[in-house]
C-alpha atoms as a printed R data frame, in Angstrom:
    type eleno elety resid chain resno       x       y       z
1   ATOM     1    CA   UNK     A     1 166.761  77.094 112.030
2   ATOM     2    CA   UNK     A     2 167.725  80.687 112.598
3   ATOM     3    CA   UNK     A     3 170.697  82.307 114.411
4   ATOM     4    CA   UNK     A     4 171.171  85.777 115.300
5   ATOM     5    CA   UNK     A     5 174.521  87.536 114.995
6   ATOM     6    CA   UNK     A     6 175.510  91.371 116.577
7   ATOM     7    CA   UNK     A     7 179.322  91.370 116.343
8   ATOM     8    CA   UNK     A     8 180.944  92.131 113.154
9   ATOM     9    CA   UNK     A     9 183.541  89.492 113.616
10  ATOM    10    CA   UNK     A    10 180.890  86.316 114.308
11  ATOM    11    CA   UNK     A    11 179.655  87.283 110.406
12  ATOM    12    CA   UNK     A    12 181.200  85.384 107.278
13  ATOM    13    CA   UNK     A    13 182.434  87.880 105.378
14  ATOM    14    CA   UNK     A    14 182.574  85.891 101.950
15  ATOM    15    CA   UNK     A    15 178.597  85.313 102.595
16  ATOM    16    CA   UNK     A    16 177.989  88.685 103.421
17  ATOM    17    CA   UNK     A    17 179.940  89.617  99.822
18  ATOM    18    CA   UNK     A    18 177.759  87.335  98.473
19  ATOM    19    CA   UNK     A    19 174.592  88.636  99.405
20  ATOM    20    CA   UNK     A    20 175.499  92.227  98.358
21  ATOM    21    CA   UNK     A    21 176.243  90.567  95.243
22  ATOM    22    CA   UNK     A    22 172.612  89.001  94.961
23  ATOM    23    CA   UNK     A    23 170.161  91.224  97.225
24  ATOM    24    CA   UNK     A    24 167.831  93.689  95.213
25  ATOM    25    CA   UNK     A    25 167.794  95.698  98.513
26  ATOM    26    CA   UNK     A    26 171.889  95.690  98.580
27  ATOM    27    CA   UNK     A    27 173.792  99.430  98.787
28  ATOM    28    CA   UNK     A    28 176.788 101.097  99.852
29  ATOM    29    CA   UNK     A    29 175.727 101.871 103.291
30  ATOM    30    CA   UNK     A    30 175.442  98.111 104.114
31  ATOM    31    CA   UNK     A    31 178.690  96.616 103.676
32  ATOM    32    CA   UNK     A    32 181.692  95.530 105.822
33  ATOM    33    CA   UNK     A    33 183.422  98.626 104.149
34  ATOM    34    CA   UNK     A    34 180.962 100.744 105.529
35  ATOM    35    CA   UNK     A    35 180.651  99.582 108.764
36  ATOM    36    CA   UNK     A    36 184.345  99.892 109.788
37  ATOM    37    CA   UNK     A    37 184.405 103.531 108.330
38  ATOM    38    CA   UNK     A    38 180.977 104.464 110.540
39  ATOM    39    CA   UNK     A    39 183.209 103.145 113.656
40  ATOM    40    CA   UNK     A    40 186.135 105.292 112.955
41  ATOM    41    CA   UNK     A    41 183.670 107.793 113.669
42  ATOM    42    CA   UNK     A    42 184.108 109.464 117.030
43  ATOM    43    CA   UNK     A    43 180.811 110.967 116.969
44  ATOM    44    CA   UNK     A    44 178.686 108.566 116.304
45  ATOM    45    CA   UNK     A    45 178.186 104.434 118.316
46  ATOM    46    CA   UNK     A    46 178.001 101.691 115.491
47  ATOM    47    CA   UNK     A    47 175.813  98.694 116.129
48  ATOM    48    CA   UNK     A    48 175.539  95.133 113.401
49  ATOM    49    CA   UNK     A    49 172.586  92.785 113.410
50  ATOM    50    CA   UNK     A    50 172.449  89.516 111.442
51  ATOM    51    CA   UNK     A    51 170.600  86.829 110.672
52  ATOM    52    CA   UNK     A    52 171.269  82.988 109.435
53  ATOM    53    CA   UNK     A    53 168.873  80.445 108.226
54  ATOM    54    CA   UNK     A    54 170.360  76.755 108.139
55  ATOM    55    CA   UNK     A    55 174.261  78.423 108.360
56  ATOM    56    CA   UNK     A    56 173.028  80.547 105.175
57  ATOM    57    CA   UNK     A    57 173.896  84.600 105.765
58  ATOM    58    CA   UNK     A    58 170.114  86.165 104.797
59  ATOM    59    CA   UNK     A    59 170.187  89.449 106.557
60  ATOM    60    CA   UNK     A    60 172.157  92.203 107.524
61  ATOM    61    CA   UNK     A    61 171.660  95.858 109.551
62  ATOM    62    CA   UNK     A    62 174.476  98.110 109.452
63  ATOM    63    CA   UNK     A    63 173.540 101.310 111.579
64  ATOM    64    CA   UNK     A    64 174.842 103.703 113.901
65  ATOM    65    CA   UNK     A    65 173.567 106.037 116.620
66  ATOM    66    CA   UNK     A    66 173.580 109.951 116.748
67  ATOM    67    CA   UNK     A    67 173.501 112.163 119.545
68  ATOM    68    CA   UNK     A    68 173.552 115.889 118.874
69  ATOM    69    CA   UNK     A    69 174.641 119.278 121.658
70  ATOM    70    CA   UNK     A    70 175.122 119.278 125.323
71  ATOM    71    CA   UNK     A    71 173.838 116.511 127.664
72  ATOM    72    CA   UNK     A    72 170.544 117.541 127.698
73  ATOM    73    CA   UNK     A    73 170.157 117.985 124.090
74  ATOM    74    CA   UNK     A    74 172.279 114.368 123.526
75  ATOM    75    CA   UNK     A    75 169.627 112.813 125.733
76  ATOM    76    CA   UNK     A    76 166.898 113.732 123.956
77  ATOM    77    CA   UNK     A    77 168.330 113.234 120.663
78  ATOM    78    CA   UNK     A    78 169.059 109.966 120.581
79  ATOM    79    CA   UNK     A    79 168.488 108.191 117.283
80  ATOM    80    CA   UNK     A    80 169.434 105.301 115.675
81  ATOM    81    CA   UNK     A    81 169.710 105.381 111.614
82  ATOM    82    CA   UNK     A    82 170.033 102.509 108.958
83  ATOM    83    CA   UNK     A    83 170.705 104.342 106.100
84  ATOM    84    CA   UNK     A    84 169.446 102.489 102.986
85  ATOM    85    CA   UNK     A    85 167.767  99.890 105.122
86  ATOM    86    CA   UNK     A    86 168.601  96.348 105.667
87  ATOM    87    CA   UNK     A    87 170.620  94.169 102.952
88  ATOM    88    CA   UNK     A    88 168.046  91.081 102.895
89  ATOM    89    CA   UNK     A    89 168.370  87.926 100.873
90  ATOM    90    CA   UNK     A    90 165.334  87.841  98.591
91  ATOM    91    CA   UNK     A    91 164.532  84.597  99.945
92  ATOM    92    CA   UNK     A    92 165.080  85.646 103.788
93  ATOM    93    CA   UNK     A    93 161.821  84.004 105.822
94  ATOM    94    CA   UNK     A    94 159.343  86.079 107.563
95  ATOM    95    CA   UNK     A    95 161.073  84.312 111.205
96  ATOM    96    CA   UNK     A    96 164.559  85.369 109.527
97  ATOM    97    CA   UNK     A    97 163.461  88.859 109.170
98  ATOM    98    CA   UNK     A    98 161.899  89.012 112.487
99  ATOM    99    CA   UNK     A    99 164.814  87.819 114.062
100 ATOM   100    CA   UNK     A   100 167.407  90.523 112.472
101 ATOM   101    CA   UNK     A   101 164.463  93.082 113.272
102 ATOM   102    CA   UNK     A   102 164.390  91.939 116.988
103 ATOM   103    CA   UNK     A   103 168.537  91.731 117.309
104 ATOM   104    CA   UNK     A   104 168.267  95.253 116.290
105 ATOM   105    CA   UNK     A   105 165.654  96.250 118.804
106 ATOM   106    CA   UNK     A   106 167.622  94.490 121.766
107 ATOM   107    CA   UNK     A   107 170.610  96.340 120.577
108 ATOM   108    CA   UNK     A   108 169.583 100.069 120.384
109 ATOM   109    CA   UNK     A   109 166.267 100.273 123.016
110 ATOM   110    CA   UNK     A   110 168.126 101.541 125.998
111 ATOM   111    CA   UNK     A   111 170.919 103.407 123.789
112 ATOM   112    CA   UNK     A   112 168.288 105.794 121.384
113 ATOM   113    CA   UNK     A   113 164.923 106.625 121.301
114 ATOM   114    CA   UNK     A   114 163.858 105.575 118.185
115 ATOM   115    CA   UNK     A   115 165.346 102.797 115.321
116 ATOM   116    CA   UNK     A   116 164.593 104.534 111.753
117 ATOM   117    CA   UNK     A   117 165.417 102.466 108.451
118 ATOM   118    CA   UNK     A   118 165.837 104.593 105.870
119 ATOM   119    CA   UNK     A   119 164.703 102.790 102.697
120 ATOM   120    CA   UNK     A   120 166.547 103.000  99.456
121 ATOM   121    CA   UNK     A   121 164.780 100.363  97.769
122 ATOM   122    CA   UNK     A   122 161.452  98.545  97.450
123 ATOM   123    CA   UNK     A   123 160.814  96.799 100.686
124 ATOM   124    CA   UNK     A   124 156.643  96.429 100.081
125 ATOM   125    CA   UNK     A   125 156.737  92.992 100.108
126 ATOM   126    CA   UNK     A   126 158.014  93.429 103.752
127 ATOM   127    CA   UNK     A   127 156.178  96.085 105.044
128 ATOM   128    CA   UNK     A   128 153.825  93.794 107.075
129 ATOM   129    CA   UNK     A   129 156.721  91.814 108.353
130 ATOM   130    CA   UNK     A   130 157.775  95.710 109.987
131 ATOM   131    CA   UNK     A   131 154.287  96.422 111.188
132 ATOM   132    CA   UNK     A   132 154.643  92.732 112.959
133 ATOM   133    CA   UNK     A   133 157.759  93.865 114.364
134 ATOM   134    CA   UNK     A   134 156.394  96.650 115.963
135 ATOM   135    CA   UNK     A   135 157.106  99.240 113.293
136 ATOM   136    CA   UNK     A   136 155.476 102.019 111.753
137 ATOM   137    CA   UNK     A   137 155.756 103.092 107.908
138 ATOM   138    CA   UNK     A   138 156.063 106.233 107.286
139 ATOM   139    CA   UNK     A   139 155.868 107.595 103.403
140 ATOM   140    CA   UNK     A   140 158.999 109.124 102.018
141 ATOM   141    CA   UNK     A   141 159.904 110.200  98.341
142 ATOM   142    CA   UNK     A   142 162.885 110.087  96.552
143 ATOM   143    CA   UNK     A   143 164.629 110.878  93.066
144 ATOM   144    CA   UNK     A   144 166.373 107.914  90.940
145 ATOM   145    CA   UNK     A   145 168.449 108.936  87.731
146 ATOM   146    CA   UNK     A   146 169.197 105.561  85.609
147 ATOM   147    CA   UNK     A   147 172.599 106.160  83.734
148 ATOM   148    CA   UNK     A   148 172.913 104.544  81.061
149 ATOM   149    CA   UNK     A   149 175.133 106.666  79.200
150 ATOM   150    CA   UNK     A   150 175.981 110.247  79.683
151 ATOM   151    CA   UNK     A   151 174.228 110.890  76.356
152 ATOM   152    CA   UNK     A   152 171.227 108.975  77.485
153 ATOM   153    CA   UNK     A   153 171.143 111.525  80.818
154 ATOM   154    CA   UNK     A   154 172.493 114.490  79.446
155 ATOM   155    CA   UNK     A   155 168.852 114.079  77.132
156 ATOM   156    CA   UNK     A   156 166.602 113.694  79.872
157 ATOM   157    CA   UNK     A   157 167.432 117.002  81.771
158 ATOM   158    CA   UNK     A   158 165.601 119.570  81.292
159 ATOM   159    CA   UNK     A   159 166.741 121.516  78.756
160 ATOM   160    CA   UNK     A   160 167.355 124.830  80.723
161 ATOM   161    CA   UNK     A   161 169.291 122.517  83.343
162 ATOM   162    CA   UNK     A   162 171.415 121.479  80.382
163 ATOM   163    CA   UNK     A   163 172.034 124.968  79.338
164 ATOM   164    CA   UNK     A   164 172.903 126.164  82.667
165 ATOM   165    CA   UNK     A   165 175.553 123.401  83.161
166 ATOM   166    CA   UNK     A   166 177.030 123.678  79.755
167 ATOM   167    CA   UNK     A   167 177.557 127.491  80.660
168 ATOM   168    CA   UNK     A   168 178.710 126.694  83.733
169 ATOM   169    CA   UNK     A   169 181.613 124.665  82.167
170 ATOM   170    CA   UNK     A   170 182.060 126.886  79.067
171 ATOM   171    CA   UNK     A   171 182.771 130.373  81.685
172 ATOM   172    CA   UNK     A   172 185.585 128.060  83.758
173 ATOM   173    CA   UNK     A   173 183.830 125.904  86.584
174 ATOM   174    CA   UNK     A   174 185.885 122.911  86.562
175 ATOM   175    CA   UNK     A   175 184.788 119.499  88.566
176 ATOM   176    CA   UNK     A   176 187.891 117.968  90.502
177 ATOM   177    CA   UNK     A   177 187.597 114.575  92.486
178 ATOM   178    CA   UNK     A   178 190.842 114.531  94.303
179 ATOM   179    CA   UNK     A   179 190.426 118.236  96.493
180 ATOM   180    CA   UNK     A   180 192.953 119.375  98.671
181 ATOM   181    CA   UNK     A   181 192.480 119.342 102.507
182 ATOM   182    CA   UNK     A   182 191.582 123.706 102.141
183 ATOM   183    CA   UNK     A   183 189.579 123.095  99.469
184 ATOM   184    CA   UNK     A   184 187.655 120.311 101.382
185 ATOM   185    CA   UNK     A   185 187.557 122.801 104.367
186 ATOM   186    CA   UNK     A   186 186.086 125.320 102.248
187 ATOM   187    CA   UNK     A   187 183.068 123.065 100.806
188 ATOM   188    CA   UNK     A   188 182.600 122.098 104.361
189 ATOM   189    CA   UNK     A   189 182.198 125.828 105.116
190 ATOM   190    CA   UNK     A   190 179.785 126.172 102.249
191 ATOM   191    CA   UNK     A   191 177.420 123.129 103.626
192 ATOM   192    CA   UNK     A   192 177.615 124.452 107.072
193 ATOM   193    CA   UNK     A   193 176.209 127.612 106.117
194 ATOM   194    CA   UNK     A   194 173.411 126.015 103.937
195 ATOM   195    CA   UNK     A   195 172.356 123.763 106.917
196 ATOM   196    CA   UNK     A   196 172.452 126.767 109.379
197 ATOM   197    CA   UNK     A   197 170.573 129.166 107.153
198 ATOM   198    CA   UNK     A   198 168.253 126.509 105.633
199 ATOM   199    CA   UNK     A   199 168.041 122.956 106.343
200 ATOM   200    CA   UNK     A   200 168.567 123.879 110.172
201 ATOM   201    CA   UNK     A   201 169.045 120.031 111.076
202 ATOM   202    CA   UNK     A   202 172.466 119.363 112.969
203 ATOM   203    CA   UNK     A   203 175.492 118.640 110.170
204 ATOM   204    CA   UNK     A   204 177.874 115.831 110.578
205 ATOM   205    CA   UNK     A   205 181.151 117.308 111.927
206 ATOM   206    CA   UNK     A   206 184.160 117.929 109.788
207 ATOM   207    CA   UNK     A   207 185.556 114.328 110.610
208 ATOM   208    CA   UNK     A   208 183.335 112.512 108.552
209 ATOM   209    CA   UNK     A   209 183.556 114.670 105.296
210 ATOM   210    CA   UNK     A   210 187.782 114.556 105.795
211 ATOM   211    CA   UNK     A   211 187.813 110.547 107.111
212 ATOM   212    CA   UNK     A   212 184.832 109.906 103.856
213 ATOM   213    CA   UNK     A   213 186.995 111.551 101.159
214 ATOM   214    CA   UNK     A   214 189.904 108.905 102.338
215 ATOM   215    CA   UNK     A   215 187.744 105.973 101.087
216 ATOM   216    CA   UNK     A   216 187.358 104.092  98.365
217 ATOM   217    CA   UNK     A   217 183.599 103.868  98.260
218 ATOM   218    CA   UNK     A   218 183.470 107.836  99.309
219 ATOM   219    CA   UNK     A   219 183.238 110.204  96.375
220 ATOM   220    CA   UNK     A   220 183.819 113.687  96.563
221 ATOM   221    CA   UNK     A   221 182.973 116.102  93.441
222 ATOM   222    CA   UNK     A   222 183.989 119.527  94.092
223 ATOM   223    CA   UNK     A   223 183.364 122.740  91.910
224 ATOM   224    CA   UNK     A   224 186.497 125.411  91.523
225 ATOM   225    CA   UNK     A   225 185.989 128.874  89.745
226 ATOM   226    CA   UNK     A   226 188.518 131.607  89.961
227 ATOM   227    CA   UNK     A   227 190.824 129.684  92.384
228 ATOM   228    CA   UNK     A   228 187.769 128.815  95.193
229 ATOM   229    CA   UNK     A   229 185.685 126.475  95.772
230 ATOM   230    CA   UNK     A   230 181.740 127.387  94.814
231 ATOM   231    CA   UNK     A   231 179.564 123.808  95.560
232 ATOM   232    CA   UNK     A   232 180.254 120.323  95.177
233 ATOM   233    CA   UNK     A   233 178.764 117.058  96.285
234 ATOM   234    CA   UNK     A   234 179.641 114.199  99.188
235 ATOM   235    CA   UNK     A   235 178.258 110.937  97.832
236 ATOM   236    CA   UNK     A   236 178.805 107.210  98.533
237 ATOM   237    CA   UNK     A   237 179.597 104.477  95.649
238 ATOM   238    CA   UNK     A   238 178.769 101.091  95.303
239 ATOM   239    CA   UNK     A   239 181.308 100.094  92.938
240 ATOM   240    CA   UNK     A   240 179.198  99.275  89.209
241 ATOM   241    CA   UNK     A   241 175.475  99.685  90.607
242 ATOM   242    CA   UNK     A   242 174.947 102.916  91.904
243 ATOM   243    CA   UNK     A   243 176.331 106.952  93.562
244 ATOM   244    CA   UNK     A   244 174.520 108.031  96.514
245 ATOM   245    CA   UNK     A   245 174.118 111.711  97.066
246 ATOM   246    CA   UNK     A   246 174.617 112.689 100.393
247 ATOM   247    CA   UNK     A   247 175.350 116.220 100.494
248 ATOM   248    CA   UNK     A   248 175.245 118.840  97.964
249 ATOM   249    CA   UNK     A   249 175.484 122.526  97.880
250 ATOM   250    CA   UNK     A   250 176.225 125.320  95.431
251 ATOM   251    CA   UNK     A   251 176.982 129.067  96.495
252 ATOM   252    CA   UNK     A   252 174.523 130.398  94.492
253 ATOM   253    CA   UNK     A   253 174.071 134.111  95.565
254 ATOM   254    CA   UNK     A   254 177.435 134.604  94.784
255 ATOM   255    CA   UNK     A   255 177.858 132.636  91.499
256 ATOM   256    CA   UNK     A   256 174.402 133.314  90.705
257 ATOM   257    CA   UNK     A   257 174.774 132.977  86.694
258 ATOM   258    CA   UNK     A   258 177.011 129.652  87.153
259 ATOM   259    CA   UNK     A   259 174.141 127.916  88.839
260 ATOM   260    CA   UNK     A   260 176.905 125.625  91.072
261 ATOM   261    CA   UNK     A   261 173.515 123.906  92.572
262 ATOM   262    CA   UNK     A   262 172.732 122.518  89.000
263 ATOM   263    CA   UNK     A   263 176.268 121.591  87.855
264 ATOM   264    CA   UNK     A   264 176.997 120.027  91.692
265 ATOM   265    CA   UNK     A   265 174.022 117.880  91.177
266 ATOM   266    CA   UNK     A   266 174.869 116.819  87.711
267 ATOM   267    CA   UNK     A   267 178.131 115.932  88.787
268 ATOM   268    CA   UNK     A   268 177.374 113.138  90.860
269 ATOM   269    CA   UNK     A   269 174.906 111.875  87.552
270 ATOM   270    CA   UNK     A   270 177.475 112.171  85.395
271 ATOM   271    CA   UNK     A   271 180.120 109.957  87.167
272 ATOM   272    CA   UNK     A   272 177.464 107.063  87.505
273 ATOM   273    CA   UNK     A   273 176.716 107.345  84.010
274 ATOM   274    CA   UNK     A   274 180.613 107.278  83.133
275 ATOM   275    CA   UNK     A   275 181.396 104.356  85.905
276 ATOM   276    CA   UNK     A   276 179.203 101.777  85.118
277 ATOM   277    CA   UNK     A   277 176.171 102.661  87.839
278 ATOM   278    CA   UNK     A   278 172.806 101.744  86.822
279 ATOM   279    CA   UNK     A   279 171.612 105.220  88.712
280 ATOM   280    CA   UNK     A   280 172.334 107.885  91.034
281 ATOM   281    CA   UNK     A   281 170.326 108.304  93.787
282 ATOM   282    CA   UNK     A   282 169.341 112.326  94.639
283 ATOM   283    CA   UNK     A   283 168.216 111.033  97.777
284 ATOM   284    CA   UNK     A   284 165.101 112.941  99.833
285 ATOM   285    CA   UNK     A   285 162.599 113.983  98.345
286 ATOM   286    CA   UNK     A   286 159.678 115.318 101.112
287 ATOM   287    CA   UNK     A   287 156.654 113.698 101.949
288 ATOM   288    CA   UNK     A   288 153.594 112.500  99.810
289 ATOM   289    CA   UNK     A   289 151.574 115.829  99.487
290 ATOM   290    CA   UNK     A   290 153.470 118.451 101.245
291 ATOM   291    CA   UNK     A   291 155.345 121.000  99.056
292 ATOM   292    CA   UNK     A   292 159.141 120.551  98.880
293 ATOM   293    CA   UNK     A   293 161.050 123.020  96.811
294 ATOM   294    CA   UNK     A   294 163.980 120.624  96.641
295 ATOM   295    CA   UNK     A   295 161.893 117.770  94.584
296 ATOM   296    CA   UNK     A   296 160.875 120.136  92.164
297 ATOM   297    CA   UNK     A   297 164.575 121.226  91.778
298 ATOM   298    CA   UNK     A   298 165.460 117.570  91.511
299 ATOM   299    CA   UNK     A   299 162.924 116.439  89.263
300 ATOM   300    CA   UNK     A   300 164.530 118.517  86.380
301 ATOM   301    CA   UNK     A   301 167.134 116.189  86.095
302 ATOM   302    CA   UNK     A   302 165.220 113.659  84.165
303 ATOM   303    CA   UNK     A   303 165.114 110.903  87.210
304 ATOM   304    CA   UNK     A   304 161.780 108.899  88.643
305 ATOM   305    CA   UNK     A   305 160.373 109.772  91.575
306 ATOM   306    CA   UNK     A   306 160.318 106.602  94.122
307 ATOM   307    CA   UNK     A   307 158.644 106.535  97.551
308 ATOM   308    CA   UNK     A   308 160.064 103.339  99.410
309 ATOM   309    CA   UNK     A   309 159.599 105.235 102.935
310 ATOM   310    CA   UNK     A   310 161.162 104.921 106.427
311 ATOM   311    CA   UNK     A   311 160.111 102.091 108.656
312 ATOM   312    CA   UNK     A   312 160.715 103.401 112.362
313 ATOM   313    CA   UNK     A   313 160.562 101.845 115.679
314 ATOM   314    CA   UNK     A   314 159.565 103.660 118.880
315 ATOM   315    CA   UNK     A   315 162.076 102.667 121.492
316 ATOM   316    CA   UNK     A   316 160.564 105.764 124.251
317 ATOM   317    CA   UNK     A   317 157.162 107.644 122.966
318 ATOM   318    CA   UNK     A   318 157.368 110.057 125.495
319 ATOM   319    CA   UNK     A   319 160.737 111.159 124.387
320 ATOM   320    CA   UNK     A   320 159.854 111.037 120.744
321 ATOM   321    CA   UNK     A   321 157.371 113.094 120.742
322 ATOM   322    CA   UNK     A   322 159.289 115.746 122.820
323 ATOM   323    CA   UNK     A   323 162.187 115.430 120.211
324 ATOM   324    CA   UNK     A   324 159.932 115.838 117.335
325 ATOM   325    CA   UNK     A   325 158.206 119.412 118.963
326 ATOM   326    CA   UNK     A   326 161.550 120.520 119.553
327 ATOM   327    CA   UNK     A   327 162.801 119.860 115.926
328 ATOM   328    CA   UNK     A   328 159.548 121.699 114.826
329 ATOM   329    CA   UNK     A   329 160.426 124.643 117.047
330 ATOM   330    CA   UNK     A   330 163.908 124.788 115.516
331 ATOM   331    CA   UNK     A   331 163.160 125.195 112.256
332 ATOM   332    CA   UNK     A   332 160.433 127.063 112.104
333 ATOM   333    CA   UNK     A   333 160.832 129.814 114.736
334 ATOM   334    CA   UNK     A   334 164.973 129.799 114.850
């Protein structure tokens, strides 16, 4: 017997604990912890799914919904994310999964145009259950650095990597943890910029990077040289398993020879390796067969590269496939 569950409050906590503990699909974008900070969001509507089998917590959906510009823009925009996918008993049934997949369905198809789970781990063995669902998978890569020890990583990089980082520390970049509001503000700046110039995908505002650094699973590495701040990284922690790199960037026109990129990057390796993670996870990676400068950059840190793909639902095609032309036209012609 299965029963469904979309309010945060109808869930036992101690069994949803309890299958973080357990799950080989658990992270730290699907726990209780999480899902309060994602409502203290102003930007951005939360939504929970669940799912029970004989009173027995097997699945959980933490996501939220993003809307980006003016009304317009917002109404074409519409998506709903589950970043690292859903935390899933190993044991959940096929009818279990359908169920949590369906809750989540009935929840978001009149509030976004499309449902995108944004694996972090393997879900093959559940792939078919998504296609039953209604989904599609689409291929996505990422980059995985086990941590052992530091020595363990510091020996996989590649060796001009390691060079760049050791000079990097050896000229004066230090790494601090615990930034001050400006100095926050001025990373900020930093990743604006990149995602302007660059990425030129809509960045979350301030709110999140200020509201993230206040938590105890958010982990903010930021590089100082000469009194400023020249990169850093925005990651999230699941206490003794594993960092999760959000957002990195380095100023590296100016601070060319310091290579903030590389050290930013390492940072966030580094601290898994020294807090008892089994990995950091460098996140995207591209597509199967397309050219991505960014893998290549990542791939000299000595990690694996992983594809566990995106499983998305369609909530409006019509509207999807206007959204994706107009993401096209941004960053290719803007």
């Amino acid at each position: 017997m299965t029963q469904t569950f979309q309010n945060i409050d109808d869930i036992d906590l101690c069994q949803w604990e309890s299958l973080l503990q357990h799950s080989s699909n658990k992270s730290a974008f699907q726990t209780p912890e999480c899902y309060k900070f994602y409502s203290s969001l102003s930007f951005m509507e939360t939504f929970v799914a669940a799912v029970a089998e004989n009173k027995e917590l097997k699945g959980v959906v933490v996501g939220f919904i993003l809307k980006d510009g003016g009304k317009i823009k917002q109404f074409l925009s519409r998506r709903a994310i589950v970043n690292g996918g859903p935390l899933l008993a190993d044991d959940i049934s096929a009818e279990a999964f359908s169920a949590l997949m369906e809750n989540c369905k009935k929840q978001i198809k009149k509030r976004a145009i499309y449902l995108e789970m944004r694996n972090l781990s393997d879900y093959s063995n559940r792939i078919k259950n998504y296609i039953e669902c209604g989904f599609k998978y689409e291929p996505h890569l990422g980059y995985i650095v086990d941590t052992p020890s530091e020595d363990e990583v510091n020996h996989n990089i590649e060796k001009r990597r390691m060079q760049s980082i050791r000079s990097a520390l050896r000229n004066g970049v230090t790494i601090t943890s615990q930034p001050t509001e400006q100095e926050l503000r001025e990373f900020y700046l930093l990743l604006e910029h990149l995602y302007k110039t660059r990425v030129k995908t809509p960045l979350y505002p301030y709110e999140f990077f200020q509201k993230l650094a206040q938590q105890p699973f958010g982990l903010t590495l930021l590089l100082k040289y000469d009194g400023k701040i020249i990169g850093g990284q925005i990651s999230f922690c699941l206490k003794n398993y594993a960092v999760y790199d959000l957002f990195m960037t380095g100023d590296d026109i100016t601070y060319k020879k310091l290579r903030p990129s590389t050290l930013a990057t390492y940072s966030g390796i580094q601290y898994a390796a020294n807090n008892n993670c089994n990995y950091c996870d460098l996140m995207g990676a591209g597509k199967p067969g397309e050219k991505y400068g960014v893998r290549d950059f990542k791939a000299s840190f000595g990690g694996r590269l992983v594809e566990y793909g995106r499983c998305q639902y369609i909530c409006n095609p019509l509207l999807f496939s206007l959204g994706k032309a107009g993401i096209w036209i941004i960053k290719h012609t803007l």
